[in-house]
C-alpha positions as CSV (number, residue, x, y, z in Angstrom):
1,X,39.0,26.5,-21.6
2,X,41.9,24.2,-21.1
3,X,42.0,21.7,-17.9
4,X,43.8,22.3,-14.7
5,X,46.7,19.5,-14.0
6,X,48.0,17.0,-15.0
7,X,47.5,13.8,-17.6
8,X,46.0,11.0,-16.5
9,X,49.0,8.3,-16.1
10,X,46.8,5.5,-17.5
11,X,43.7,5.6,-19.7
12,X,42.5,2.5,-18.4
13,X,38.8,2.5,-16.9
14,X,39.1,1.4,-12.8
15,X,35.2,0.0,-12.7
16,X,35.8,-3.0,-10.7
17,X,36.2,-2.8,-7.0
18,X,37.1,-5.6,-4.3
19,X,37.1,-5.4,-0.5
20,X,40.2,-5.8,2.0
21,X,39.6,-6.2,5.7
22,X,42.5,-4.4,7.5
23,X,43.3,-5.1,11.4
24,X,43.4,-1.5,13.0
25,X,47.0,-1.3,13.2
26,X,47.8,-1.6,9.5
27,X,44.8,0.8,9.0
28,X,46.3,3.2,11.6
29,X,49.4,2.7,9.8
30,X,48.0,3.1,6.4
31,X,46.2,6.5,7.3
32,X,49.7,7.8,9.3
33,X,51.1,7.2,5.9
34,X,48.8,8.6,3.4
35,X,49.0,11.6,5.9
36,X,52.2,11.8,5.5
37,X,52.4,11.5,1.6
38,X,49.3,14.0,1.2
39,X,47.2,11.3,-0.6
40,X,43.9,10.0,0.5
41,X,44.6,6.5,2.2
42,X,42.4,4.7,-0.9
43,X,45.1,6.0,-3.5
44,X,48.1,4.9,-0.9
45,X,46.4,1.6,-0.7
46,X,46.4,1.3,-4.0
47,X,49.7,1.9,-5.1
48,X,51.0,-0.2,-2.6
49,X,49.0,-2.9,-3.3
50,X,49.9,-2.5,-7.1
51,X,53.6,-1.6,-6.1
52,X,53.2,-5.6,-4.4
53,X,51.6,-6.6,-7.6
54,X,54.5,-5.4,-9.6
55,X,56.9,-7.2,-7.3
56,X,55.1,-10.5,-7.1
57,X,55.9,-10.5,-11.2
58,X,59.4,-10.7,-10.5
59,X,59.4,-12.9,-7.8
60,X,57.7,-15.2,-10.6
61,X,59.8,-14.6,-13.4
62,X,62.3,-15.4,-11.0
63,X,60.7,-18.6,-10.2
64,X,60.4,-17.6,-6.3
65,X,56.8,-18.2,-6.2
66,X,57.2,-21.8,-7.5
67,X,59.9,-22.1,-4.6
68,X,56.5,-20.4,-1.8
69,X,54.6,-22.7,-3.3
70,X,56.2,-25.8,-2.6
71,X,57.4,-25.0,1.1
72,X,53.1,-23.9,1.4
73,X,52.3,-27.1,0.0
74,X,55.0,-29.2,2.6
75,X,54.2,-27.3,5.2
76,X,50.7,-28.1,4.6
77,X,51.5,-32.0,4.0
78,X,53.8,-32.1,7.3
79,X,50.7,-30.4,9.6
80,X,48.1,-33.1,8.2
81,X,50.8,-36.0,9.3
82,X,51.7,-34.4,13.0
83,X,48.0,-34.5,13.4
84,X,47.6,-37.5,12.2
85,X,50.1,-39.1,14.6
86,X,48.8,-37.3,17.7
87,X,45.5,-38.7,16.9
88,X,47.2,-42.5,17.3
89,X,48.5,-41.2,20.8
C-alpha cells in the first residue's frame, strides 16, 4: 500500500535538539501564530528560526555581520571606559 502525503522536503536526519527560553509574550505570540498557520508551534519555531538562519547568510555575504560586529565590540569598549571614569569620580 502506497503512503498518504506528501515527500519529505529534506532527507536530512533532525537528531540533535537545543533549548530556547522564551519570555511569555513571544511564546503567546508564537502559539497565536502557529494557530493561525495550522502548525504545531515547534514546526513554526522552527522555520522561523531557520527562515533567520537563512537571512543571517546574507547579511554575511553582505558583510553586515562584520559591520554588528564591530559596533558590539565598540559599544563594548566604550561601556568598560564610562565605567572606568565614574570609578575616578
Amino acid at each position: 500500500m502506497k503512503k498518504v502525503g506528501r515527500k519529505p522536503i529534506d532527507t536530512e536526519k533532525r537528531e540533535t535538539r537545543i533549548t530556547i527560553k522564551f519570555s511569555e509574550n513571544e511564546i503567546k505570540e508564537i502559539e497565536k501564530l502557529a494557530e493561525y498557520m495550522e502548525l504545531p508551534k515547534t514546526v513554526l519555531a522552527r522555520n522561523l528560526l531557520l527562515f533567520g538562519l537563512d537571512e543571517m547568510k546574507g547579511f554575511r555575504r553582505l558583510g553586515i555581520l562584520n559591520i554588528a560586529k564591530g559596533v558590539i565590540k565598540t559599544s563594548d569598549f566604550l561601556k568598560k571606559i564610562k565605567f572606568s571614569n565614574e570609578e575616578i569620580k
